[in-house]
N, C-alpha and C positions, 0 to 999 in steps of 0.2 A: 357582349359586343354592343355599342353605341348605331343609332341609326343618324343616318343624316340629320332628322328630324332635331335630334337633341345635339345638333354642333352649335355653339356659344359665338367662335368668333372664327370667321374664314374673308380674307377678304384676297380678291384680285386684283392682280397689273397685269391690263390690256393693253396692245399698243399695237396699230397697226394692221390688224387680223390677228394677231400676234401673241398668244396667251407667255409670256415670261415667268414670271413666279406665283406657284399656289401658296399660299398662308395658311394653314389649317392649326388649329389648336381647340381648348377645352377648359371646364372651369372646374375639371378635376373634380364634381362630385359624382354622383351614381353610384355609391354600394363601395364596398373596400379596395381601398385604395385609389379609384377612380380613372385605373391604369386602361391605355387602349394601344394595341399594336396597329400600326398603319400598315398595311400591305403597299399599299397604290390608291391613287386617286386618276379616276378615267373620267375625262369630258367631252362632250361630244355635242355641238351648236349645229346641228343638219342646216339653218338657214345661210347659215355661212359657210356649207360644206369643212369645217373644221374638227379636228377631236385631238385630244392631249393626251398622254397616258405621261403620270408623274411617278417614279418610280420612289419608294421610301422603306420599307420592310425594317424598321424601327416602333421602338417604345414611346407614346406621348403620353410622359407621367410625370412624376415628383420626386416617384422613389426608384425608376428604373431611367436605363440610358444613358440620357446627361441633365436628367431632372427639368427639362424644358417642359413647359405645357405649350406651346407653338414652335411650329418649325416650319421653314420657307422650303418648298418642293419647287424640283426645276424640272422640267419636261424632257424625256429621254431623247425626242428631236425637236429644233425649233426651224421652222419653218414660217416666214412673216411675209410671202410673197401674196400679193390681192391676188381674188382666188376671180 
């Protein structure tokens, strides 16, 4: 299993208060195959009272899934009202 520490490339679209899509991917090395299952990704900004839970329970591989090393996560509620 991969730590945060070793993710390559993730980038966000903020808008608003408004977390809309997580980006998460990987540069596919680390040991055989370089495969990593995504359960979820949970965010949570206490200064802005905000937190996202992005639901995924997919493969981020090459040789598993649909061979993607990035995939766009969308948040199971959006919510963009100023808090």
């Amino acid at each position: 299993m991969k730590s945060v520490n070793q993710l390559i490339m993730n980038r966000v679209i903020y808008f608003a208060y408004c977390l809309l899509v997580y980006r998460m991917g990987h540069d596919n090395a680390g040991g055989p195959g370089g495969a990593w299952f995504l359960d979820r990704v949970e965010i949570e900004l206490p200064l802005l009272h905000r937190s996202w839970n992005f639901p995924h329970s997919r493969w981020i591989s090459k040789d598993d899934d649909d061979g993607m090393l990035e995939h766009d996560l969308y948040p199971d509620s959006v919510d963009c009202a100023l808090p």
